[in-house]
C-alpha positions as CSV (number, residue, x, y, z in Angstrom):
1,X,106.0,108.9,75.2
2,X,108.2,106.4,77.0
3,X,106.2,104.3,79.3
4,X,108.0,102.3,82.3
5,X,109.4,98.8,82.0
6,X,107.5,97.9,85.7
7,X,105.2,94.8,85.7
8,X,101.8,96.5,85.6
9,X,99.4,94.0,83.8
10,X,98.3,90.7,85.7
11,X,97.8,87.0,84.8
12,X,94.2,86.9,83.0
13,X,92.4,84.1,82.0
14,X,96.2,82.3,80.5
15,X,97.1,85.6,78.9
16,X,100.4,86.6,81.0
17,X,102.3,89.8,80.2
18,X,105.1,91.6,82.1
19,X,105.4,94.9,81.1
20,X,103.6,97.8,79.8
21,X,104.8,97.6,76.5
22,X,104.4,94.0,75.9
23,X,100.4,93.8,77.3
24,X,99.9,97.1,74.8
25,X,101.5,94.9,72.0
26,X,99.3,92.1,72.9
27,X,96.4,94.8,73.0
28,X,97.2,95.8,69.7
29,X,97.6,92.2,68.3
30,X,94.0,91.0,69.3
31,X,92.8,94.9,68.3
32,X,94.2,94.3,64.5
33,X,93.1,90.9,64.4
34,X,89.6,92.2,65.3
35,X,86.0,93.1,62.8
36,X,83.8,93.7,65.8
37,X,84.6,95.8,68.9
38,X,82.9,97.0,71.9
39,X,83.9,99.5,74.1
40,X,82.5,100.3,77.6
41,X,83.9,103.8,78.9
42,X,83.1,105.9,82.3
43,X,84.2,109.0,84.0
44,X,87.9,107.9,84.3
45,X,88.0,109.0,80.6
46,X,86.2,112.4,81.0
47,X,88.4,112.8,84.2
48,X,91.4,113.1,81.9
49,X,89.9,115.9,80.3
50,X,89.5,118.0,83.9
51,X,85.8,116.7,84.4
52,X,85.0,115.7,87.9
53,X,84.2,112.0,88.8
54,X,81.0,110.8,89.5
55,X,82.8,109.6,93.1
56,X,85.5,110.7,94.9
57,X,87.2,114.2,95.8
58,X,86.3,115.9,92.5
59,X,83.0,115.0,92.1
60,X,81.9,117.0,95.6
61,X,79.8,120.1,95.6
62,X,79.0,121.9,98.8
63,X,79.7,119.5,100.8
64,X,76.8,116.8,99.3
65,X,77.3,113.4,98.1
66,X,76.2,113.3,94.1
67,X,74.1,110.1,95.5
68,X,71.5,112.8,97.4
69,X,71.2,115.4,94.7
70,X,71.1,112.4,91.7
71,X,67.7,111.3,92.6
72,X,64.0,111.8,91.7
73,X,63.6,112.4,95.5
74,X,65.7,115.5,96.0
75,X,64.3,116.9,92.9
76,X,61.3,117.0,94.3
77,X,62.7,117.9,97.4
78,X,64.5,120.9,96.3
79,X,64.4,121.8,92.1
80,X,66.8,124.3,92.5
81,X,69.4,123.0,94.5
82,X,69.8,120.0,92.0
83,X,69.8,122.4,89.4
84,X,72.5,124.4,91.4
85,X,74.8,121.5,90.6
86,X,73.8,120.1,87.5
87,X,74.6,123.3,86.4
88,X,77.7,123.8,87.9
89,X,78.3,120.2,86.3
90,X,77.5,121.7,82.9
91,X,79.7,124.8,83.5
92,X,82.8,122.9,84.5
93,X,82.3,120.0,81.1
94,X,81.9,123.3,78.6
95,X,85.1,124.0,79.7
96,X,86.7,120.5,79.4
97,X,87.6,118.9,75.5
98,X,87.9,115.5,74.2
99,X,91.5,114.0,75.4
100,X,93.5,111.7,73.1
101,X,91.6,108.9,73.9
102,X,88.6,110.2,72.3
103,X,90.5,110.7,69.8
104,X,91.7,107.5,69.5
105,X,88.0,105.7,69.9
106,X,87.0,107.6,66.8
107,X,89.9,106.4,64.9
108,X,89.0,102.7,65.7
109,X,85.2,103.8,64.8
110,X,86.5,105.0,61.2
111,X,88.3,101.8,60.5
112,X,85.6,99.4,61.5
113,X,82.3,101.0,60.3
114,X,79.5,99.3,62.0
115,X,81.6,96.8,63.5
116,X,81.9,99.1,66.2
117,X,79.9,99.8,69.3
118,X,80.9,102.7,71.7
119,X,78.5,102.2,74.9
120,X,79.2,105.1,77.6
121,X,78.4,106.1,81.0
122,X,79.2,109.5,81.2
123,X,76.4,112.4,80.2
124,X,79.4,115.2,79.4
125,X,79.0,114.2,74.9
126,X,82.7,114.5,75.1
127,X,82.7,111.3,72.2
128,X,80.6,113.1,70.2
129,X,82.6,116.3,70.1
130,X,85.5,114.3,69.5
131,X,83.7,113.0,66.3
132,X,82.7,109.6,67.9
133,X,79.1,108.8,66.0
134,X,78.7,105.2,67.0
135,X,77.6,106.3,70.7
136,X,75.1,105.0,72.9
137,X,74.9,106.4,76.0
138,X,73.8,104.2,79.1
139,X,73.1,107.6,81.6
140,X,71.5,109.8,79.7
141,X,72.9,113.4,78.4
142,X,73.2,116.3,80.9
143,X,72.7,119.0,78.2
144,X,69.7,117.2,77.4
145,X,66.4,119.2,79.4
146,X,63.2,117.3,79.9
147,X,59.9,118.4,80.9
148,X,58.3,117.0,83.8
149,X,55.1,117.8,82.4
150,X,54.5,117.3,78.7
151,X,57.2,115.1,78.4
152,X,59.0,117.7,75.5
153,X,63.0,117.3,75.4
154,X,65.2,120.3,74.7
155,X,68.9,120.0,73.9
156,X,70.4,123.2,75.3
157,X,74.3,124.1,75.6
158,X,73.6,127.2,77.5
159,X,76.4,127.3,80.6
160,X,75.4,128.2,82.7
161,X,71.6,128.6,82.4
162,X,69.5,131.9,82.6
163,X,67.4,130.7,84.9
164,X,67.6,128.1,87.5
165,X,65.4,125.7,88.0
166,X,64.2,125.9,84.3
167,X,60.9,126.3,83.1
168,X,59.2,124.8,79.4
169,X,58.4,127.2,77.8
170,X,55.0,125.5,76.2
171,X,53.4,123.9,79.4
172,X,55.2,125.9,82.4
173,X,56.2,122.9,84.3
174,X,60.1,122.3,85.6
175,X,62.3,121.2,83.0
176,X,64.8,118.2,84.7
177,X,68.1,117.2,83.4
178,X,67.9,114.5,81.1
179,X,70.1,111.8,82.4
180,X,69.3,108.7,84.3
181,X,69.0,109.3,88.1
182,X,69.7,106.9,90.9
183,X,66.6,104.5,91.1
184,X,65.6,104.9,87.6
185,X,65.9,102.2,84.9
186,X,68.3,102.5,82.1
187,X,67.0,102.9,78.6
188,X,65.8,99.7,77.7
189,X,67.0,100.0,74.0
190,X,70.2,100.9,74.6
191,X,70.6,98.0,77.3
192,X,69.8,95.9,74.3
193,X,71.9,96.6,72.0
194,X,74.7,97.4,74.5
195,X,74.2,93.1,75.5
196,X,73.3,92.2,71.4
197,X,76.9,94.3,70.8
198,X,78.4,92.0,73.8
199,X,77.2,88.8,72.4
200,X,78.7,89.6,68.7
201,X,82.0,91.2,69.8
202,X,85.4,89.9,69.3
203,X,87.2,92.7,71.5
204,X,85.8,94.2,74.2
205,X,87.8,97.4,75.8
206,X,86.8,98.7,78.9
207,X,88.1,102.4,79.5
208,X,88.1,104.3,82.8
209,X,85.4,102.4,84.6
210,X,85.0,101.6,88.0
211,X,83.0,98.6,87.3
212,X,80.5,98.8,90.3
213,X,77.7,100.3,88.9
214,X,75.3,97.8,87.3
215,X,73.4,97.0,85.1
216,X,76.7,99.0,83.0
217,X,79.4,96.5,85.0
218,X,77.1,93.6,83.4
219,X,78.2,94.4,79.7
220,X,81.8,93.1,79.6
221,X,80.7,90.0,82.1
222,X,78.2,89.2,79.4
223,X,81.3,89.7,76.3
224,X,83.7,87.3,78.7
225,X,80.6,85.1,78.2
226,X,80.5,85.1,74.8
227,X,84.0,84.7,74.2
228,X,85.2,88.2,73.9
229,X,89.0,88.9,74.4
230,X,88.4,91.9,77.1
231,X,90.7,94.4,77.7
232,X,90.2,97.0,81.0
233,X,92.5,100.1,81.4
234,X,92.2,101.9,84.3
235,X,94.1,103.8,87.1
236,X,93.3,101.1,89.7
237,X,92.4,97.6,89.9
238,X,88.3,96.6,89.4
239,X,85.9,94.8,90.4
240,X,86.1,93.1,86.8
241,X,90.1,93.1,87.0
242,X,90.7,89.7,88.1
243,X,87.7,88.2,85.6
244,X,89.2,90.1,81.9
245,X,92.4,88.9,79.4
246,X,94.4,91.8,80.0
247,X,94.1,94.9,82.8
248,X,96.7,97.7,81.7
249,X,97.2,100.5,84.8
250,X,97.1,103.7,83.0
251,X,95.4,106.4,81.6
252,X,93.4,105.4,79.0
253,X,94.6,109.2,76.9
254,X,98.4,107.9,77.4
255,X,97.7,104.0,76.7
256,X,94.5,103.0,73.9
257,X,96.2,105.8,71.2
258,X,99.6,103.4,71.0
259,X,96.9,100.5,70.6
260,X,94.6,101.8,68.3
261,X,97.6,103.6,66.1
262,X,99.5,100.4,65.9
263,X,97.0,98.5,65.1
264,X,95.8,99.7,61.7
């Protein structure tokens, strides 16, 4: 693929590149050079695979904000309407498969063993269908059901579901999806070990994230800290942008497999 010779990476932290190519080469340089590596991805990455964003135009349904139907409150509210769209979610990310920058994140995974750390945000197990073992997932996993009343957790790739809202089948009570709502904490382990990964990595990418959502937008900050060279690709500038080494505009399925494939 021939990428264009326009000035698309910025002056970070006294790393200054002018072209596409040369801020991939530099990319690939630090990426070689690398034993540890943390990567931070969100639903830009699924988005290249025809998922819908969290945000923005895709991610609508029926005219409602996902921030009204992601919450404990409109579960209570109304079961099956959130069901309505989680399963709609489910329908449309069955149909979707792991894009070259999957691809290329398992790669990396195989050369560096446990020197890698793949932290996500997005619920869809695209990684692991690519092959991607390493995965920790900040948001929980939308094929994931979990009972609201005996606590029992289901893993169930039906799409769409028989029934809507679902029911457990050992206590009767409403199964809910089992990802991480809006005003509901993270899973305290994996928050640790995303910040312990942070604190030992020497490369830090950041793929398809808006970088606003937090305490996920905290992880690179807290690799910058530790001296981490961090590297953000993205359709658009961030919130974390003007802060990292190198931000490359692109698709991270057109841009991280020249990085990862050159860098072997």
């Amino acid at each position: 693929m021939t990428l264009p010779e326009a000035a698309t990476t910025i002056t970070r932290l006294n790393v200054r590149v002018q072209t596409l190519p040369e801020g991939i080469a530099r990319a690939r340089h630090w990426l070689a050079e690398a034993r540890r590596v943390l990567v931070l991805t969100g639903a830009g990455c699924s988005a290249e695979s025809g998922v819908p964003t969290f945000r923005g135009a895709g991610g609508l349904w029926r005219q409602f904000r996902p921030e009204t139907l992601a919450t404990p409150e409109a579960f209570a509210r109304d079961p099956k309407l959130v069901w309505e769209w989680y399963d709609w979610r489910r329908q449309r990310i069955a149909q979707a498969q792991p894009n070259p920058g999957h691809y290329a994140l398992v790669e990396l995974e195989q050369r560096l063993g446990d020197g890698f750390a793949l932290f996500t945000q997005n619920v869809d197990g695209l990684h692991e269908r690519a092959g991607s073992q390493r995965v920790w997932r900040l948001h929980g996993d939308i094929w994931l059901l979990r009972c609201t009343g005996c606590g029992r957790q289901e893993r169930n790739l039906a799409a769409p579901l028989p029934v809507l809202p679902p029911r457990c089948d050992r206590c009767g009570a409403l199964f809910r999806p089992g990802v991480v709502w809006f005003g509901e904490p993270l899973p305290a382990d994996v928050l640790d070990a995303a910040f312990a990964a942070a604190r030992r990595a020497e490369v830090c990418l950041v793929l398809g994230t808006s970088s606003v959502v937090y305490p996920a937008a905290r992880i690179p900050q807290s690799a910058l800290e530790s001296g981490a060279r961090v590297v953000e690709i993205n359709l658009e500038p961030t919130e974390l942008s003007d802060r990292v080494h190198l931000s490359l505009r692109g698709r991270t399925g057109e841009l991280l497999p020249q990085i990862v494939q050159g860098a072997g």
